[in-house]
N, C-alpha and C positions, 0 to 999 in steps of 0.2 A: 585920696582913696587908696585902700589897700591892696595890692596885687595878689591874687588867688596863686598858692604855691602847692605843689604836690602835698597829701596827706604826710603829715610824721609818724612813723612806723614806729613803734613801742613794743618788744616782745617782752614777753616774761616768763619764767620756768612752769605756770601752774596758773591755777587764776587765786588764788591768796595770795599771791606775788602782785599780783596785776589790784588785784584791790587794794593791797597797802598804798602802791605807787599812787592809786587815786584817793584815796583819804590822803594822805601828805601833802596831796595836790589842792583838794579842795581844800582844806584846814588853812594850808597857808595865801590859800586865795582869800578865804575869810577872814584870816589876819589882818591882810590888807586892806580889805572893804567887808566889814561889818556889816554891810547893807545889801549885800549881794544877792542876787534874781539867778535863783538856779531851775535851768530846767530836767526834771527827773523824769525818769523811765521805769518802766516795771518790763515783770517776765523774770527768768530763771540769775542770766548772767548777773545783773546789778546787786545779786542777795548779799555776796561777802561783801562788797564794798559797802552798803545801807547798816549791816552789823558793826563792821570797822568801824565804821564813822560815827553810829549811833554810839559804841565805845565810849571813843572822845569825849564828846559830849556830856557822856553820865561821867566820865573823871572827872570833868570842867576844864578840857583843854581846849576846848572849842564851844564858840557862846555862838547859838542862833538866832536870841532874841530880836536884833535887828533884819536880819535873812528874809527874804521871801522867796517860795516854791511854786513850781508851774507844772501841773502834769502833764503829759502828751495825747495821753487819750483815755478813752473810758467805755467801756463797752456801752451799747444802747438798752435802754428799757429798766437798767440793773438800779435798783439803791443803792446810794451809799455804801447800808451795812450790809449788804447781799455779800455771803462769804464769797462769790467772785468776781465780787467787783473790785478794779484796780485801786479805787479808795482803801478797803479793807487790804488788802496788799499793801500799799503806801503804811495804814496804820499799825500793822504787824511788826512789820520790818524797821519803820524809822520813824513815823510820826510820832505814835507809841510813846518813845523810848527820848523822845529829843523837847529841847525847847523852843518851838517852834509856834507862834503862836496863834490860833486858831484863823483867825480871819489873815495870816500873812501864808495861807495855805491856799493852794489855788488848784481848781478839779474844773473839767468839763463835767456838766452834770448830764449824765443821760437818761435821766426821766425826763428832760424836758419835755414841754407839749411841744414847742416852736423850737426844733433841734438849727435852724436858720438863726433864730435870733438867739438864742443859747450860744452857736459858735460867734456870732457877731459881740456879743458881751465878752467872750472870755479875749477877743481880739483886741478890744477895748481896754480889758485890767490890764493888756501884759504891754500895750502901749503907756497908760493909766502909770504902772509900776519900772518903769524907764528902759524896759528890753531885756531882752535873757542875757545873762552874765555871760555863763559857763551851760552848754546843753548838753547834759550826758544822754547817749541814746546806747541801745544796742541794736540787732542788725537782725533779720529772717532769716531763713536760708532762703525766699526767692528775693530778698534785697529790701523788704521794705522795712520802711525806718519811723517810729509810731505805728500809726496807722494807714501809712499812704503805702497801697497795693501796687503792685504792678498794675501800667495801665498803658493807652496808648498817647493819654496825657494826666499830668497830675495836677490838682488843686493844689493852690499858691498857699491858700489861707485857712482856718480849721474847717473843719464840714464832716458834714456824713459819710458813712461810707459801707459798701457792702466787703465782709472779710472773704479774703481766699481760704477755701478748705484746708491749705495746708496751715494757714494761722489760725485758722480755731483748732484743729489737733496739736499745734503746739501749747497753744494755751487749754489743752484738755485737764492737766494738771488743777488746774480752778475749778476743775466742773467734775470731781470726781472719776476721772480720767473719761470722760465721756463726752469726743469730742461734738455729739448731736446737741448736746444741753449746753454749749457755747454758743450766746449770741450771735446770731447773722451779721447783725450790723456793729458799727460804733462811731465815737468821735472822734476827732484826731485834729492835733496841729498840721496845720499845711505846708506843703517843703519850703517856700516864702518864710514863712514865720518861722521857721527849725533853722534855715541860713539865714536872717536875719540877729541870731544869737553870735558875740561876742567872739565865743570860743565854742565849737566842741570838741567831745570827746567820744569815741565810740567804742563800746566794748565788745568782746565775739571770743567766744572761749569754744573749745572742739572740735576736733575734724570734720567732724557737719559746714563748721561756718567757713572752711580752707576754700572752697571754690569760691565762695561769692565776697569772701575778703580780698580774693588775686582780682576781681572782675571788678570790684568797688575801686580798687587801685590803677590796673593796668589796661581795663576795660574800657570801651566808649562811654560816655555820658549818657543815659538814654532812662526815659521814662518805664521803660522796660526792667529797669533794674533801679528803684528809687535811693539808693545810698551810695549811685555814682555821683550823683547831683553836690555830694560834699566835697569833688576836686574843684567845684567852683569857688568853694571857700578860701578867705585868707588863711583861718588858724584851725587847723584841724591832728588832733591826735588821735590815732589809732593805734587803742591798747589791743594786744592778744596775746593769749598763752602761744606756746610753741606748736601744738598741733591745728590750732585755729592759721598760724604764719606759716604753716606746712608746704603751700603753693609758691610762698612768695622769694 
């Protein structure tokens, strides 16, 4: 078994510094294993890296045909093609543009009727598909990582969940900056199933993210702040710009 080591601390001048380092990263992880289980993220941070990467890809320096993708969460009630839904995000930015191919694309659906067995299916494909490789997440500013909120405990495994105000105003961007028209609920991987992944990586760019990246690090472990839970990991990197490393 692996012994859980402090996070790796990665700073970078800007966050297009921080993105190249992680296209280089993944590229040559796919080098290696063509068959790799990535789990991806949306929201603001991951944008330059999804364009980088998707780059690649259209020169043919990187083949995803064998690759398969796992998203983290998905707002509830929203379709697919609903312009804010995390799907159409995902297809924008890098589905779009990559060769990836349809059915090796993997969403929590939140139309489902039975949002119970929905999360119990998608627990299924990502055991089914032999475990997340590489899990790129990024971070809230109150800590939570997907979709697991601050709470006074957290679900292991995906599930429902109701969102904190301040992550539908961050996600107001989707909704024509109107953070009332963001979904109440969604679905989400469970911190279980996100430390159960290989590797991650967490990205935090901005002085916004400076307190809760010092807390993530130098902080208690605590249900309270869900992306301290990653100092129990073995492999853990945490990429940041310099104002985001501001505290540390």
């Amino acid at each position: 078994m692996k012994v859980p080591g402090p996070p790796r601390i990665s700073v970078f001048r800007d966050e297009d510094a921080m993105a190249q380092a992680l296209t280089t990263r993944i590229a040559a992880a796919i080098a290696a294993n063509p068959a790799i289980v990535l789990g991806l993220a949306t929201g603001r941070t991951p944008i330059r890296f999804y364009h980088q990467f998707a780059s690649l890809v259209e020169q043919g320096r990187v083949d995803l045909s064998q690759a398969s993708t796992f998203n983290l969460d998905e707002f509830l009630a929203l379709p697919c093609d609903h312009p804010g839904s995390f799907r159409s995000f995902m297809d924008t930015h890098l589905f779009g543009r990559v060769n990836l191919a349809a059915e090796r694309i993997h969403f929590l659906d939140g139309t489902a009727r039975d949002t119970e067995q929905e999360c119990e299916r998608y627990e299924r494909e990502i055991v089914a598909a032999g475990g997340i490789d590489i899990q790129i997440l990024g971070v809230g500013t109150n800590g939570h990582i997907g979709f697991n909120e601050p709470a006074p405990a957290l679900e292991p495994r995906a599930h429902r969940v109701t969102l904190a105000q301040e992550t539908r105003e961050a996600n107001a961007g989707l909704f024509g900056n109107d953070p009332s028209r963001v979904p109440t609920e969604a679905l989400s991987m469970g911190m279980a199933t996100i430390l159960h992944a290989r590797s991650i990586v967490l990205l935090a760019s901005g002085a916004s993210k400076s307190v809760v990246i010092e807390r993530a690090v130098r902080g208690p472990i605590t249900p309270e702040l869900p992306v301290s839970f990653l100092q129990l990991h073995h492999d853990v990197e945490i990429m940041v710009d310099e104002a985001a490393a501001s505290r540390l």
